[in-house]
C-alpha positions in Angstrom: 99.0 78.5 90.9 102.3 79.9 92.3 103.9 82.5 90.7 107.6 84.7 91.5 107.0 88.8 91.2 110.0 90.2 89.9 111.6 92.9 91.6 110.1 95.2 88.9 106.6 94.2 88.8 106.7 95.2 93.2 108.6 98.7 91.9 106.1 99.5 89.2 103.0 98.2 91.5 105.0 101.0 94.5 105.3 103.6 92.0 101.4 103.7 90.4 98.1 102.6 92.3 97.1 102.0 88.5 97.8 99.4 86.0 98.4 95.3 86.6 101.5 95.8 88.6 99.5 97.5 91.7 96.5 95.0 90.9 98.6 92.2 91.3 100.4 93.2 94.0 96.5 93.8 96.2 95.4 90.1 94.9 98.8 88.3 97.3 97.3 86.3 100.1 93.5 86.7 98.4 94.2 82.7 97.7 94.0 83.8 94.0 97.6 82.9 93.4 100.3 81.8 95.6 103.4 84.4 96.0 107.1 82.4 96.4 109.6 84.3 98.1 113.0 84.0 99.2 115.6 85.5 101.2 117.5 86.9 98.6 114.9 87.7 96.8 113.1 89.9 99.6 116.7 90.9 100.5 116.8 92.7 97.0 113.2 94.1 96.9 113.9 96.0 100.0 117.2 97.1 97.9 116.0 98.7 95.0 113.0 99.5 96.7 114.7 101.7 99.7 117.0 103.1 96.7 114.1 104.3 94.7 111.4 105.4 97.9 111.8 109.1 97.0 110.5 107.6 93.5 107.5 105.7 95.3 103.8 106.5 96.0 104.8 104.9 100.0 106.4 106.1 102.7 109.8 103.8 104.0 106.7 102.9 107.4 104.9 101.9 104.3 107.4 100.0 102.3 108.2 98.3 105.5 104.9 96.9 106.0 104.3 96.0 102.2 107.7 93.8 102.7 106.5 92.5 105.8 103.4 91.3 104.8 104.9 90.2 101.6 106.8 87.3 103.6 104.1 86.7 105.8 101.2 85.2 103.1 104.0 84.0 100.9 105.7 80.3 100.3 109.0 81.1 102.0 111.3 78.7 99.5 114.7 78.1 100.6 117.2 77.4 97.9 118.8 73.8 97.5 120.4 73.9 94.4 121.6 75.8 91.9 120.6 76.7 88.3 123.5 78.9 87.4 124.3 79.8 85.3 120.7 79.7 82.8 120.3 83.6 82.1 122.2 86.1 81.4 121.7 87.8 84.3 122.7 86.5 88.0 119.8 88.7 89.3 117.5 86.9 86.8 119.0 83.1 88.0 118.3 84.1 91.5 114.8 84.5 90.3 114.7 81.5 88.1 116.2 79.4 91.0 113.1 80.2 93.1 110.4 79.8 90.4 111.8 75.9 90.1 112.6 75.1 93.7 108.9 76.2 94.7 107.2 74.5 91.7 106.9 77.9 90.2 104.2 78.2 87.2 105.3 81.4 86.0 107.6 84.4 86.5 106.0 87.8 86.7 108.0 90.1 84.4 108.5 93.1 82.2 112.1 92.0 81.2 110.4 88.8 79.1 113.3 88.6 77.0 115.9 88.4 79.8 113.6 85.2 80.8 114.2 84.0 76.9 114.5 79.9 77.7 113.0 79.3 81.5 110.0 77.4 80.0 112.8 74.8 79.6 112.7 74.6 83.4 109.2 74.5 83.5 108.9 78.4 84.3 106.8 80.7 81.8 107.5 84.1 81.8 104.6 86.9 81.6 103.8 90.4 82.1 101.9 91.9 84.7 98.7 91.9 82.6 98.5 88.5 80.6 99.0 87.5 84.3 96.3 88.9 85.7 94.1 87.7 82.7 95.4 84.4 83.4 93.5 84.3 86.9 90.7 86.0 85.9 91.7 89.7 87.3 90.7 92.7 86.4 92.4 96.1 86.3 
């Protein structure tokens, strides 16, 4: 199965060694579920990530080597078309473009209602949690 983590799932799974987020994030490159990634998409977790570090459980060595890793036991997708615009968010689309162009299953979310109509693209959006129950995780 090969999922997208949205930029807030990574933030909340940086911020808390607790809860589905942080779970989640340890299970990438266990073969439990395949992480997409793309260059905009690592381009903005570094973004809001650097922004919010004095926020974060890591230090910015840390952070660096999360991201790293990140892109080296992930599906690096390049992008060969475009959705645009599907949600109402561009941030969202960039998302949403990934999920489909790596044969996406799901998007990992909190924002589930800013996701409201990607199952027409063959992309189901779920929270940290029902996702982890979904492959048989536990917290």
């Amino acid at each position: 199965m090969r999922v997208v983590l949205d930029t807030n799932v990574v933030v909340a799974a940086l911020r808390s060694s607790r809860g589905a987020s942080h779970r989640l994030l340890r299970l990438v490159g266990t073969g439990r579920f395949e992480l997409a990634l793309s260059v905009p998409l690592v381009f903005e977790y570094e973004d809001v990530l650097t922004r919010l570090l004095p926020e974060l459980a890591v230090k910015q060595e840390d952070l660096d080597a999360v991201l790293d890793y990140l892109c080296s036991v992930a599906v690096l997708q390049s992008i060969h078309y475009l959705w645009r615009p599907f949600l109402k968010d561009p941030k969202d689309d960039m998302v949403l473009e990934l999920a489909v162009n790596a044969g996406c299953s799901h998007v990992v979310t909190f924002n589930l209602k800013d996701f409201r109509g990607s199952q027409e693209l063959g992309v189901q959006a779920v929270p940290p949690r029902a996702f982890l129950e979904l492959i048989g995780g536990t917290l």
